[in-house]
Each structure stands twice: as structure tokens, then as C-alpha cells.
MIMIBA-269800 format. One record per residue (C-alpha): residue number from 1; x, y, z. Coordinates in steps of 0.02 Angstrom, whole numbers, plus 32768, in hexadecimal, padded with zeros to 4 digits. Each point is the difference from the previous one (the first is absolute). Example, Ala and Ser with C-alpha at 12.3 -4.5 7.8 and 13.67 -1.06 7.14 Angstrom:
// residues 2
PT	1	8267	7F1F	8186
PT	2	8045	80AC	7FDF
END
This chain:
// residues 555
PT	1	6E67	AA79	604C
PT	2	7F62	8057	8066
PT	3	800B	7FED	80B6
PT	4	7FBF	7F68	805A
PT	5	7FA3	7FE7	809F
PT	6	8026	7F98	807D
PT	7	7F5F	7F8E	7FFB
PT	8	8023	7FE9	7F43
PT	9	80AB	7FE9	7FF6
PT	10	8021	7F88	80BB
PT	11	7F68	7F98	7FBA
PT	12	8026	7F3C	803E
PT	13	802E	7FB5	7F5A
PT	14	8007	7F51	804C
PT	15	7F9F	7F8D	808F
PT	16	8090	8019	8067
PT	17	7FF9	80BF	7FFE
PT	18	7F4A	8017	8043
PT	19	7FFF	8044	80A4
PT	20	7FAE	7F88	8095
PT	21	7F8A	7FAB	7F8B
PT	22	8063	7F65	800D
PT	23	7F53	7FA2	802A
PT	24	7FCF	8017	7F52
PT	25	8095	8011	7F95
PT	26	8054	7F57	8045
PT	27	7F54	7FA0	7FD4
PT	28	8002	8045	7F51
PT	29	80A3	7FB6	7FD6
PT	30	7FF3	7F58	8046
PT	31	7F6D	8001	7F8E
PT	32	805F	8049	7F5D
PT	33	807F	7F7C	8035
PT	34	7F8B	7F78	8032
PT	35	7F8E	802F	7F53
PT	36	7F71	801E	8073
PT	37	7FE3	80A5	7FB3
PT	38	7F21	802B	8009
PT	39	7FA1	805D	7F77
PT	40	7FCA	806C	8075
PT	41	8048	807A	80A4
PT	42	7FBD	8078	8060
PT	43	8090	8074	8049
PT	44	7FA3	8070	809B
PT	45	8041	8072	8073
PT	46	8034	80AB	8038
PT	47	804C	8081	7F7B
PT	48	80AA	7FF3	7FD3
PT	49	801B	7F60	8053
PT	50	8033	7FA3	7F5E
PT	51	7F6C	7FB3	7FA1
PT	52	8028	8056	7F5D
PT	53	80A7	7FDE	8008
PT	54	7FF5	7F64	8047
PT	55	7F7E	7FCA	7F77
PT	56	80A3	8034	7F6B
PT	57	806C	7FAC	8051
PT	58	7F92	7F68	7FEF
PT	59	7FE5	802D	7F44
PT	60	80C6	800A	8001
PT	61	8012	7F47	8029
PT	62	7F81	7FC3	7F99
PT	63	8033	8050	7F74
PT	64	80C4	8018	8003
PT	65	805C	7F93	7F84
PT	66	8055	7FA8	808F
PT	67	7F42	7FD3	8033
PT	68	7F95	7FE7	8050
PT	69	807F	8012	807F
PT	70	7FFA	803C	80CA
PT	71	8080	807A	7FC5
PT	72	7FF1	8062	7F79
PT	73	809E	804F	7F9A
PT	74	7FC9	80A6	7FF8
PT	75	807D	8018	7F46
PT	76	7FA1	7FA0	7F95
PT	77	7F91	8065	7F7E
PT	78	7F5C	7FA8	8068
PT	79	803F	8035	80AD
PT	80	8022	80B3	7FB4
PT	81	7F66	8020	7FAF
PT	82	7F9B	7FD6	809E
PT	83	8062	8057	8065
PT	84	7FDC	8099	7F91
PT	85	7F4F	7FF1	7FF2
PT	86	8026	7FD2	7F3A
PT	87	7FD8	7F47	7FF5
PT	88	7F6A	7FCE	7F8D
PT	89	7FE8	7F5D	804C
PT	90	7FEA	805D	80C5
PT	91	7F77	8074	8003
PT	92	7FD4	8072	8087
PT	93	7F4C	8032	8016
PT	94	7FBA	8092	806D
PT	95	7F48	7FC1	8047
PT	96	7FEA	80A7	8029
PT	97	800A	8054	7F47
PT	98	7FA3	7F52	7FC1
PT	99	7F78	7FD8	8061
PT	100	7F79	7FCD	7F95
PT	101	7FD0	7F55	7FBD
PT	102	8036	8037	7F43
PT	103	80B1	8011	8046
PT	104	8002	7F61	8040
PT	105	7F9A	7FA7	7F4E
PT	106	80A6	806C	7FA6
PT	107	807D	7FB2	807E
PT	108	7F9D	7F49	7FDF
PT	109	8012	8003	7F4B
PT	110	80CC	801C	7FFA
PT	111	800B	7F74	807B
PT	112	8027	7F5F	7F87
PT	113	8078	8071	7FA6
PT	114	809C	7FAA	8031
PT	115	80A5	804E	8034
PT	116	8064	8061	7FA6
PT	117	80A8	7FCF	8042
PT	118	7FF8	7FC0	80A6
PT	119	7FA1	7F69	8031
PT	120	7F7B	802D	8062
PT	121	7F8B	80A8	7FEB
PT	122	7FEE	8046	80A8
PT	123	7F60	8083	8020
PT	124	8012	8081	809E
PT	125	7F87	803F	8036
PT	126	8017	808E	807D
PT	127	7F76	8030	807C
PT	128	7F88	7F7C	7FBA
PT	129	7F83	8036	8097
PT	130	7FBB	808B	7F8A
PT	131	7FC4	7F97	7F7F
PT	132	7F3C	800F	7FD3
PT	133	7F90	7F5B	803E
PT	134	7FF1	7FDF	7F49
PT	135	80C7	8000	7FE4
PT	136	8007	7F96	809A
PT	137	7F81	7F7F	7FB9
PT	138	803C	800A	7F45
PT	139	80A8	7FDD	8042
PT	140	7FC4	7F5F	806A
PT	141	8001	7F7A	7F68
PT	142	80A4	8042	7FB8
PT	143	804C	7FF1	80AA
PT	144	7FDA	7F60	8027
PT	145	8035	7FAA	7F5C
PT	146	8078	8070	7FB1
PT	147	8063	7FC5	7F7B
PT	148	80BE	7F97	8030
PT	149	8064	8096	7FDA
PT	150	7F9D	8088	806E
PT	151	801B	802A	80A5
PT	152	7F98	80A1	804F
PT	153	8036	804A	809D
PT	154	7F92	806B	805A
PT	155	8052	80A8	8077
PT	156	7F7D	803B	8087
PT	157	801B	8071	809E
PT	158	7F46	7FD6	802C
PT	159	7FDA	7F37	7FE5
PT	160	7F54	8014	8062
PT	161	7FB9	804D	7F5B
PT	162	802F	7F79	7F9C
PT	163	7F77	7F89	7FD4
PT	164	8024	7F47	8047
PT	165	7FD5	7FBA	7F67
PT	166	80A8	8058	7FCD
PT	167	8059	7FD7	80A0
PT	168	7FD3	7F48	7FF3
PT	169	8058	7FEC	7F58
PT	170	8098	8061	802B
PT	171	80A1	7FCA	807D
PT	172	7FFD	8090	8073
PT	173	80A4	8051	805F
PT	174	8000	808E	8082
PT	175	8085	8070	8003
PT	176	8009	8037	80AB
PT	177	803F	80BF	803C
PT	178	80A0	7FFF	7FFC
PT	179	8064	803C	80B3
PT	180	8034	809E	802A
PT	181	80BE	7FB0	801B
PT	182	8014	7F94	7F68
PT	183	7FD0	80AE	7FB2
PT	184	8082	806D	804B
PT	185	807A	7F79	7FC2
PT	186	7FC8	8007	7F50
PT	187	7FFF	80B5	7FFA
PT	188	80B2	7FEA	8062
PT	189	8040	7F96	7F6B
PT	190	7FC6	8074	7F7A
PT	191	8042	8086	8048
PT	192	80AC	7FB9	8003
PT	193	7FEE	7FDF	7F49
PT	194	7FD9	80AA	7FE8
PT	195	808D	8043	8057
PT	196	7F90	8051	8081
PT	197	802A	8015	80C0
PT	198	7F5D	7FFF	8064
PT	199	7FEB	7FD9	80D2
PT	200	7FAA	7F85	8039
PT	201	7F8B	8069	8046
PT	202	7FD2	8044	7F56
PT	203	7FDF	7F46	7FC3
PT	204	7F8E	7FF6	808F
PT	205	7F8E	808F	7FC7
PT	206	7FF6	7FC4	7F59
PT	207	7FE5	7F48	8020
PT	208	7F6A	803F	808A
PT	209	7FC1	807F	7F6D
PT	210	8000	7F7A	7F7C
PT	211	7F73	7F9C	806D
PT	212	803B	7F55	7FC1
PT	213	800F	801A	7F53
PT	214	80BE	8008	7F9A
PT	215	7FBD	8072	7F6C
PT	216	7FCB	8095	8089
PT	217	809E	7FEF	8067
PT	218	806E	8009	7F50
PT	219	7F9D	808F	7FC7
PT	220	8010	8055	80AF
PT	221	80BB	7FDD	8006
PT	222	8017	8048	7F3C
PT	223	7F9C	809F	803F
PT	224	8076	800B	80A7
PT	225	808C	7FE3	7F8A
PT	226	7FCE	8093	7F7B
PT	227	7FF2	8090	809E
PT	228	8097	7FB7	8065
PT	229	8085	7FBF	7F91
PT	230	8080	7F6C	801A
PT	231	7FE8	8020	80C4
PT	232	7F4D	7FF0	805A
PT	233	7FF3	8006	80A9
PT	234	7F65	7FF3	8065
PT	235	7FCB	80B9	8005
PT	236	8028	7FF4	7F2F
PT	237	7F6D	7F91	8009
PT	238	7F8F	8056	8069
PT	239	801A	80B2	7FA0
PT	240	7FF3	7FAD	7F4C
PT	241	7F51	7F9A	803C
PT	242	7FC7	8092	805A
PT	243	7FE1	7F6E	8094
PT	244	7FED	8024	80BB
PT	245	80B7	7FEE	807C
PT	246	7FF6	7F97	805C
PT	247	8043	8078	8092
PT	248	7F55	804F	7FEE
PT	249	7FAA	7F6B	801F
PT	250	804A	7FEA	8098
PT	251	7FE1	80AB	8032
PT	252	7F53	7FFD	7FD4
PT	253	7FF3	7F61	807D
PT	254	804D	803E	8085
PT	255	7F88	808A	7FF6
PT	256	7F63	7FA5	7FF8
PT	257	8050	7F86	808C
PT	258	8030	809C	8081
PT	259	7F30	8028	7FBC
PT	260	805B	80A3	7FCC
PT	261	7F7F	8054	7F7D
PT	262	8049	80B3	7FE3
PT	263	80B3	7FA0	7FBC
PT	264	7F9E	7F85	7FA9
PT	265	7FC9	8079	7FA3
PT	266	8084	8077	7FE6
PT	267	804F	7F47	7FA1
PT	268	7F65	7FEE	7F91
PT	269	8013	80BD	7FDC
PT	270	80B1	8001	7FBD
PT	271	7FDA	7F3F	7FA5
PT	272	7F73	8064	7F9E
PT	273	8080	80A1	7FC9
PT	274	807E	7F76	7FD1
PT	275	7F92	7FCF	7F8A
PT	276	7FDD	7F43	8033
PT	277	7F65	7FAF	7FBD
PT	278	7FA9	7FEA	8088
PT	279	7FBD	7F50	7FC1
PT	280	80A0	7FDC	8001
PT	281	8021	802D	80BD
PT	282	7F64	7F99	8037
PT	283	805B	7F69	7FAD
PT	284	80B0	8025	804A
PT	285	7F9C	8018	80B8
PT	286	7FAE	7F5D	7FE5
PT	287	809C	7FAD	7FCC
PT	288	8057	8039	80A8
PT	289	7F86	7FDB	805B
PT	290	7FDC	7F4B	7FBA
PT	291	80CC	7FE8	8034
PT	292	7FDA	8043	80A6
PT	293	7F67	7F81	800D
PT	294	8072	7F7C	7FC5
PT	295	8092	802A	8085
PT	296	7F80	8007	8091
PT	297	7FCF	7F4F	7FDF
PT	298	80A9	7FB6	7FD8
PT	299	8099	8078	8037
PT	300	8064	7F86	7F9A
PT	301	7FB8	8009	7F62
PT	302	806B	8093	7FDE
PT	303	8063	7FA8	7F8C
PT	304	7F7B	7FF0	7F91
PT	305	7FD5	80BB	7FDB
PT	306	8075	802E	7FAE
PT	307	8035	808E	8055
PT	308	80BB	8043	801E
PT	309	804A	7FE1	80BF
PT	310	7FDD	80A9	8033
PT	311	7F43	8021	7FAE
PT	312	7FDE	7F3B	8069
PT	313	8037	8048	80A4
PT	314	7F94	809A	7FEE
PT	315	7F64	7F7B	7FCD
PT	316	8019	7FA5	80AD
PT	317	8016	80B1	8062
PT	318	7F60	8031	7FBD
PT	319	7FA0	7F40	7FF6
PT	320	800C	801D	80B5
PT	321	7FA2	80AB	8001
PT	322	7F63	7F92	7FE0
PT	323	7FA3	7F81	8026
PT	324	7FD3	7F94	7F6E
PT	325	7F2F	8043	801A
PT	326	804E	8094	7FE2
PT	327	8061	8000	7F66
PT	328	7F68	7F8E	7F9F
PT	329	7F81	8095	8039
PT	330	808A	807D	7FBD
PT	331	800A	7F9A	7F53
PT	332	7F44	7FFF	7FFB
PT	333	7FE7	80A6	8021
PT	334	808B	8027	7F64
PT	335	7F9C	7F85	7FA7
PT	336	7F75	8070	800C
PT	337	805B	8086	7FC8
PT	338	8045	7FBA	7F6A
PT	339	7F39	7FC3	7FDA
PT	340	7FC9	80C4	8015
PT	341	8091	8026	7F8A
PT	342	7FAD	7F7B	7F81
PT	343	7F51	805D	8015
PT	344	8046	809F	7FB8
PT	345	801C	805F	80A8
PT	346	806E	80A8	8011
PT	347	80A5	7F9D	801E
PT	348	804C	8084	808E
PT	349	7F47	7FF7	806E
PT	350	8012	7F36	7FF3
PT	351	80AB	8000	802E
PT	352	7FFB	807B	808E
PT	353	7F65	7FA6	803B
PT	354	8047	7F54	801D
PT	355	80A5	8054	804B
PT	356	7FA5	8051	807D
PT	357	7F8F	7F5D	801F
PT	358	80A6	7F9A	800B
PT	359	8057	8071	8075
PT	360	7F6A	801B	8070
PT	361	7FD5	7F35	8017
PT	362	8010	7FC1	80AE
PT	363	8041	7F5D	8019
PT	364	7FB2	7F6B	7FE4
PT	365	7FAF	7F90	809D
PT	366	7FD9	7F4C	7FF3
PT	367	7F6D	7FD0	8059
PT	368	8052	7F7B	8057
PT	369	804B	8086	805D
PT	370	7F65	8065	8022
PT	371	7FA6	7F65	8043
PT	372	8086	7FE8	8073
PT	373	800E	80A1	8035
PT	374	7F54	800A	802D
PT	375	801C	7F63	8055
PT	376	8093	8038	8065
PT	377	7FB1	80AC	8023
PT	378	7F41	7FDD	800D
PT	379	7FD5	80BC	802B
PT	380	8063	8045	7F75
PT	381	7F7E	8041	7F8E
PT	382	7FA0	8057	8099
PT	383	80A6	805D	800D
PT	384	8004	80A3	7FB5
PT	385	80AF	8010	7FEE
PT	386	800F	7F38	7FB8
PT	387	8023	800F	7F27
PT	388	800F	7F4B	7FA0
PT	389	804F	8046	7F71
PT	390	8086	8078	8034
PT	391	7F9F	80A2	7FFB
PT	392	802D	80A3	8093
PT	393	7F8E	7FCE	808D
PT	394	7F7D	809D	802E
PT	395	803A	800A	80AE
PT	396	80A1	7FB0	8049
PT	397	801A	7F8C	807C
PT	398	8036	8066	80AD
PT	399	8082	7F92	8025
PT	400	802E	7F7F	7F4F
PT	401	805C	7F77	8033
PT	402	80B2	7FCB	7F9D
PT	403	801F	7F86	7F8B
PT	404	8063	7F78	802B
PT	405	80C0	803D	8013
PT	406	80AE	7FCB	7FDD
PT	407	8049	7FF4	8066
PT	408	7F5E	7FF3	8071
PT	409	7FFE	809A	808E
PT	410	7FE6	7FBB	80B0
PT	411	7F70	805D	8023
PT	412	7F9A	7FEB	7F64
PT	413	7F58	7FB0	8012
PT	414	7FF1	7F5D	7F83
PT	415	7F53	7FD8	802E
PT	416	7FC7	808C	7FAE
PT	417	7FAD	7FDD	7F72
PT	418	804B	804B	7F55
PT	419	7F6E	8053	7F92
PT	420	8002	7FB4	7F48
PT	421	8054	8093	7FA2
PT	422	802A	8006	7F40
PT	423	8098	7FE7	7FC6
PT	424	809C	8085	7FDB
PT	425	8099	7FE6	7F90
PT	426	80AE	805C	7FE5
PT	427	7FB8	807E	7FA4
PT	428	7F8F	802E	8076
PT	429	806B	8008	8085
PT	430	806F	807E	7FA4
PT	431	7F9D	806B	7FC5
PT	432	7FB7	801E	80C0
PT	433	809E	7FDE	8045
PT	434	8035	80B8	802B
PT	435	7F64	8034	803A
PT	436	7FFE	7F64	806D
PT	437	80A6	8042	8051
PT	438	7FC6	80B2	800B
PT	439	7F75	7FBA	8070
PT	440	8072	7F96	8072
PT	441	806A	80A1	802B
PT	442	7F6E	8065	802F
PT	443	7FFE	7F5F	807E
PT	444	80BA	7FDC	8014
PT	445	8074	8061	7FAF
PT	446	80A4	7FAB	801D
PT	447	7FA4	7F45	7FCE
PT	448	7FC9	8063	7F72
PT	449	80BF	8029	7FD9
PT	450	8041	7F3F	802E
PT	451	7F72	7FBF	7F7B
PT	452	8020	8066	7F7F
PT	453	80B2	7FAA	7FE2
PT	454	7FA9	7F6C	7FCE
PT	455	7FC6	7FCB	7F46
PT	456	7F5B	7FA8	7FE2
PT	457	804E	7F6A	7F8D
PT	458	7F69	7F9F	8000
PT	459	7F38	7FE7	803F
PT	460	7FCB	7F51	8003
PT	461	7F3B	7FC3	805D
PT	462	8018	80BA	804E
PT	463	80A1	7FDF	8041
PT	464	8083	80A1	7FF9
PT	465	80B8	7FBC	7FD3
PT	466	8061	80A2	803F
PT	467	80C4	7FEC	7FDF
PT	468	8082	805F	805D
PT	469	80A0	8025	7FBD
PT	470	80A6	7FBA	8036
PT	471	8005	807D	8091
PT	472	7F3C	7FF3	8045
PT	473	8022	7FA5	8083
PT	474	7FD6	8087	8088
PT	475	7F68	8041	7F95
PT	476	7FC1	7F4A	7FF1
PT	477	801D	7FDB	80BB
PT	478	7FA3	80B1	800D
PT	479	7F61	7FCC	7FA1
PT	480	8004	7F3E	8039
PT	481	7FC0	804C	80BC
PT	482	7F64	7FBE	8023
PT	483	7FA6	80A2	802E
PT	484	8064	8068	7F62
PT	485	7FAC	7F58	7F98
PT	486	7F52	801F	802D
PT	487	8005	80A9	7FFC
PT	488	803C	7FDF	7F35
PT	489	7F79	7F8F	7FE8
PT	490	7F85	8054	804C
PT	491	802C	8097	7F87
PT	492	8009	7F99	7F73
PT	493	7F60	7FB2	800D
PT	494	7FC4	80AB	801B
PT	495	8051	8043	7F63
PT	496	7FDD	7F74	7F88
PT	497	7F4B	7FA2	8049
PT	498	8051	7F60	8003
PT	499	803F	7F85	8072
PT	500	80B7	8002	7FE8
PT	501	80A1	7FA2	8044
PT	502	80C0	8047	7FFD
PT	503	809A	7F92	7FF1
PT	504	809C	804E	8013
PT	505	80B0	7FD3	7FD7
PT	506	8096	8029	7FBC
PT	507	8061	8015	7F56
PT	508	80BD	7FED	8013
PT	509	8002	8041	7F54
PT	510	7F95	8099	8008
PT	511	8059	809A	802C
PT	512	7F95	805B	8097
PT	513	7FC9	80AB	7FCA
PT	514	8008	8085	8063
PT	515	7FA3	803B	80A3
PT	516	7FBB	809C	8026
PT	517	8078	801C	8076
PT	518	808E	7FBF	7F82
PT	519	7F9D	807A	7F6F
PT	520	8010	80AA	8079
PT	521	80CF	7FC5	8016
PT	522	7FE9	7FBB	80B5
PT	523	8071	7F65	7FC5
PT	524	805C	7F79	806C
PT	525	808F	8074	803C
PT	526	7F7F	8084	802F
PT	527	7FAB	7F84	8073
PT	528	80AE	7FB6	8051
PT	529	8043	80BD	801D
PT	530	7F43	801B	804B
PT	531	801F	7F6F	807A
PT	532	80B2	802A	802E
PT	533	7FDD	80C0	8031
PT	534	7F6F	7FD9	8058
PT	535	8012	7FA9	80A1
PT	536	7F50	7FF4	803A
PT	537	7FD0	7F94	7F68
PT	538	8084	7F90	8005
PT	539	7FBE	7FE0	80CD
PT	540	7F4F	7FEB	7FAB
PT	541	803B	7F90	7F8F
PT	542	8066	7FA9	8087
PT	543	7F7C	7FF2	8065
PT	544	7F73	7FAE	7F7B
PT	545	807D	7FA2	7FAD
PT	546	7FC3	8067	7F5A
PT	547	8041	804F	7F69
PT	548	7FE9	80A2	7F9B
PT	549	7FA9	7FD0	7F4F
PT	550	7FD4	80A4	7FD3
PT	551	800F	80BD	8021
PT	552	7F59	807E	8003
PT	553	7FF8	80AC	8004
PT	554	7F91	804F	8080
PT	555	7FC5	80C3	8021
END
């Protein structure tokens, strides 16, 4: 026997087996069972949501020998001929292939030719839509007064081009899209039948690629199948579809995010000698970003994305590198794209076009916050040095006051007024990070040294979450001082042209890394034999009631 594919041989074969159409296929029975059954339906709705099959399994209970019944047999001679496609009392129509009115006088003149075997003769007509005018109005009498044995039901995935005339004489169901996790546990069942392992993470993929419909997710999951064997895992998927990882998305993210052009780039370089279509990456960008737009309005609508517990915690991390302005003007501006793809442009300039666009946005500003900025600051836009929307001011303030800090320095001013500053995330923190340090020790070499034990775990309103490991006590004690504090602010609003704030604390669980002192082998014992040979510094110590956190080399 010839091979079989999964979307022909998993085909529901009873009410009970179509996937989430329960809406429709529960009303159909109580009227087989109820002998409500209509001369006329109209079955509408996505592809491969179930209107074909849905519409034989109807045919099935009309005609079975049981019948009509709300559930068929499937082994009698009736059931097994419609299953087949065999059954001279069901017949299945294409609109497309018969279009014209002398198709439909044909179809009108078999009609009081009564069944063969079964008790009712059942006429399908798929993707009725494409019928002419004059099939639609040759069809109108017929439909509304067909003979007792006829029943004519109509398959459309666009109902707004059939004619109400036709839609007034029919009963019409909607088969609705059906969800990305009552996919994956379809495609999970048949895969146990078929003796194939596959991660969850694979049925992910697949039930996103499929886009609502069971017939594309089958036929994805028998192509996955052919290239991987009895044992798909995620990247099986991803190879075999020639899809984008979704590690690169998040790369490609965090570059646009840290406004990071050159390694934006470098991505959309080695996505294009992969071989990716880059339609295809436009739709996989969109999709991550639509989850990120969903996560930055509702953090706990995770659940819903269907997305493994590692690829959700990476969506919050970066839902956060945004503000929700942002990531709809970063969809838009792949909308674009994707439109310029449409008109027929060269597919590398579009794509390198909106990556550079993308990674060179500034943040968005609500007016709100301009108005009261103005309001606050009525001399701002006199100022020279005063940018709305995050840009490097042309000449900078002699003396910029610091953001509010935490713990707040003694001597800082907080009357003076903090200039409205775009926005920076994680990304952009890291990527200047080094730099940013670099410039400190020019200033302070040893802060420089106590800072650079801490990790930036997180940037929230322009507040700096720095986390010191179990042993950063001393450098955090180091960096809380208030004049070592607004020296770092000062520097950092220097360094990144925003107005930022620093919260320190510590990590029992994070190991400390090691100093510069620590890095050149001047370790614990090295300070302690230091101390003990050397009686002036322990009097200095003594004396100050201090402590030795570090060891410098001087000429």
C-alpha cells in the first residue's frame, strides 16, 4: 500500500474527532438527532479548519445505515464509500473548476434523481465563493425549494463574496482558527500513534507555523518527520523548514535595543548566507515582536504564547528593553518592509534598510511628558544644551546635576531639576558598559576597580540594578559613598545622555569575580602579610579606624 500523509490518513472520521470546532459539530448532531437537519449550510472559515471534513461527516450520518444518526458507524458500505470519496449519492463539487451557470443548469437537472443507496443525496460544494453571478442566480430557485431528499452544503474561506440571496437561504457556521495549543496536542497525539518522539518545543514551532489550520501543521509535521526520523527536536524543525532560531531573534533584539547597527547587521548578513527567505524573517520578527507587545501590556499573559519556560523568560528580559511606543513603531517600520518586499524590491537593500532604521530609532516620548517638562522647566527650549528626545546635547552642561540616588548622597542637590532624557535599556547599557568604566578610571581608578565587580542585572525607568556578589560588601560600601556616587552618575550621564539612577545590592548567590588587584595575584594573604610587616600602616589604620581594600602599584 502507497504511503499516506498525515492530513489524509488522521482525517476526523467522526463529530467527536474534529479539533475545537465543538461550536459547530455539537449543533449538527442535536439536529441529526433532533431531525432538524436544513436543505441548506454554509460551512466558512479558515483553511484546514474542518469544513470539508466536517461537511462528510454530516453526509456520514445522514446516510449510514444506522441513520440518520449523530454517530455514524464508519463499517458500513455507506460510511466507507464517503469516507473514500466513492459514494454516488455524496458528491463533491469544486466552484473553482465549475464556475459557470451551465455547471450549475448540469448540477440542477440530476437533482430529482433520487439516491442510490443511502437516503438522502448530499451536494458539496467546495469554495462556492468562485461561482459566476449567473451560477449564483441559477442556483437561487433550486436552493430554496430543493427536492425532500437533497441537502447542499456550501465550503467558503471568503463568505463576503457570497451573494446574500445565497446566504439568506443557507444555515451558516463559522469555523473559527483553531489555537496554537489544542494544535500542539493534536500533533502530540499523532505523533504517539506514529511512534514518533518529538519536544515540546518542536510542537510549538509547528503549531505557530500551521497559523490555525490542522491540514498545514500535519503536513509540516510529515515534512519534519521525512528529514528527522522517529526523533524531532526543535532545531530538527528549524533545519527541515529552513525557519529562523529563535536564538537569533533574540540576538537581533538585543541589538536593535543596545541601538547597535554594525551587529545588527553582521545577524542579517549570516540569516541571508543561511539561506532564509527573507519574507519569512519579516514574519518571524513580527511574530516576536507581537509577543513582546503582548508581554509589555500584560507580563502575565505568558501562559498564553505558547512559548517554552526558558524562550518566556527571555520575552520578559527583553519586553522590558522597550517601551510599548517603541516596539509598535518597530512592527510598523517591519511592516513597511515586508510591503517593499511585496512591491518587488531587491530583498537584501529592504532588509538592511529597515535594520538600520530599527536600530537607529530613538525612543519614543509621550507628549504628556514634553508638556510637563516644559512646564517644570519653562526655559528649556532657550537652552542649548536642553534635547526632548534623547539626542547628545551640542554643548554640555558645565556642571550636570545627578539623578536621584540610592541610596541618596548627603550632599546631592534635589532641587535641581532633571532634564527630560530618552530612555536606555539592558542592552544599551552593555554594550557601553566598558567604555563607561574606562572613563570613570581616567577619574578614579580604584572606584573604577570596586564597580567593575558588579553585574548590570536589570534597567528599569533609567534605574541601574548593579548586583554584587556574595563577597561585595567592601566594593558596595566603596561605591555607596556619596561623593564616589556622584562622581558615577555624573560619568554616566556623561557617557550615555541620559538621566540615570544606580541601585546597588547584593547576590548571596553570585560568586564575586575578581579585582584587579585579585587578577595581578595581590590576593587576601598578600594584603594580611602587607599589614603585618608594615608597622606604619597598621598605626594609619589604627589611627582612621580604616581598612586596606585594595593594593596599587605606583612608580
Amino acid at each position: 500500500m502507497s504511503y499516506q500523509v498525515f492530513a489524509r490518513k488522521y482525517r476526523p472520521p467522526s463529530f467527536e474527532d474534529v479539533v475545537a470546532q465543538a461550536h459547530v459539530t455539537r449543533t449538527l448532531q442535536n439536529a441529526v438527532r433532533n431531525d432538524r437537519v436544513g436543505s441548506g449550510y454554509l460551512f466558512c472559515g479558515p483553511r484546514g479548519t474542518g469544513k470539508t471534513t466536517t461537511a462528510r461527516i454530516l453526509a456520514k450520518a445522514l446516510n449510514c445505515v444506522n441513520g440518520p444518526t449523530p454517530t455514524p458507524c464508519g463499517e458500513c458500505p455507506a460510511c466507507r464509500d464517503i469516507a473514500a470519496g466513492n459514494s454516488l449519492d455524496v458528491l463533491e463539487i469544486d466552484a473553482a473548476s465549475n464556475t459557470g451557470v451551465d455547471d450549475v443548469r448540469a448540477l440542477r437537472e440530476r437533482i430529482n434523481l433520487t439516491p442510490t443507496g443511502g437516503k438522502k443525496k448530499i451536494y458539496i460544494i467546495d469554495e462556492v465563493h468562485r461561482l459566476s453571478g449567473a451560477a449564483f442566480d441559477a442556483l437561487l430557485k433550486t436552493l430554496e425549494e430543493p427536492p425532500d431528499h437533497v441537502v447542499f452544503i456550501f465550503a467558503t474561506t471568503e463568505p463576503t463574496k457570497v451573494p446574500e440571496t445565497i446566504l439568506s437561504r443557507t444555515q451558516r457556521y463559522d469555523f473559527k482558527r483553531v489555537s496554537a495549543l489544542d494544535l500542539a496536542e493534536h500533533l502530540k497525539n499523532i505523533a504517539e500513534r506514529e511512534g514518533i518522539t518529538i519536544t515540546d518545543g518542536a510542537l510549538a514551532i509547528l503549531a505557530r507555523r500551521g497559523d490555525g489550520s490542522v491540514r498545514d501543521s500535519l503536513s509540516l509535521m510529515d515534512q519534519v518527520a521525512a528529514f528527522a526520523g522517529e526523533t524531532i527536536a526543535e532545531q530538527d524543525v528549524v533545519e527541515a523548514l529552513g525557519l529562523v532560531d529563535r536564538e537569533t531573534l533574540f540576538e537581533f533584539t538585543s541589538a536593535v535595543a543596545a541601538q547597535d547597527a554594525k551587529a545588527a547587521l553582521m545577524l542579517i548578513r549570516n540569516v541571508l548566507q543561511s539561506g532564509i527567505d527573507v519574507e519569512d524573517f519579516f514574519d518571524e520578527l513580527l511574530d516576536h515582536f507581537r509577543i513582546l507587545m503582548i508581554l509589555s501590556t500584560d507580563r502575565e499573559s505568558g501562559n498564553l504564547l505558547n512559548l517554552s519556560p526558558q524562550e518566556l523568560t527571555e520575552c520578559l528580559k527583553q519586553a522590558d528593553y522597550f517601551t510599548l511606543g517603541d516596539i509598535i513603531r518597530l512592527m510598523k517600520m517591519l511592516g513597511d518592509g515586508r510591503a517593499d518586499l511585496k512591491a518587488g524590491l531587491d530583498e537584501r537593500l529592504v532588509l538592511e534598510v529597515a535594520t538600520v532604521k530599527m536600530a537607529s530609532m530613538e525612543s519614543t516620548v509621550q507628549f504628556e511628558d514634553i508638556l510637563s517638562h516644559l512646564q517644570q522647566n519653562p526655559a528649556a527650549p532657550a537652552a542649548p544644551s536642553a534635547d526632548l528626545f534623547g539626542g547628545a546635547s551640542k554643548k554640555k552642561d558645565p556642571d550636570p546635576a545627578p539623578s536621584a540616588v540610592t541610596p541618596r548622597p548627603e550632599s546631592s542637590d534635589s532641587s535641581a531639576p532633571v532634564d527630560l532624557k530618552r530612555t536606555v535599556n539592558v542592552p544599551q547599557i552593555q554594550a557601553g558598559w566598558e567604555s563607561f568604566l574606562n572613563e570613570l578610571r581616567r577619574k578614579k581608578p580604584m572606584l573604577s576597580s570596586q564597580l567593575a565587580m558588579a553585574e548590570v542585572r536589570e534597567v528599569r525607568n533609567n534605574e541601574i540594578s548593579l548586583v554584587f556578589g556574595a563577597n561585595g560588601a567592601m566594593p558596595l560600601q566603596q561605591v555607596s559613598r556619596a561623593e564616589n556616587m556622584n562622581l558615577i552618575l555624573a560619568t554616566l550621564r556623561e557617557h550615555y545622555h541620559a538621566a540615570l539612577r544606580i541601585n546597588c545590592s547584593i547576590d548571596p548567590q553570585r560568586e564575586s569575580p575578581e579585582s584587579d588587584d585579585e587578577k595581578r595575584g595581590l590576593d587576601k594573604a598578600d594584603i594580611e602579610k602587607l599589614i603585618a610587616d608594615s608597622p606604619r600602616i597598621r598605626m594609619l589604620m589604627d589611627k582612621v579606624d580604616g581598612e586596606v581594600i585594595g593594593v596599587k602599584k605606583v612608580k
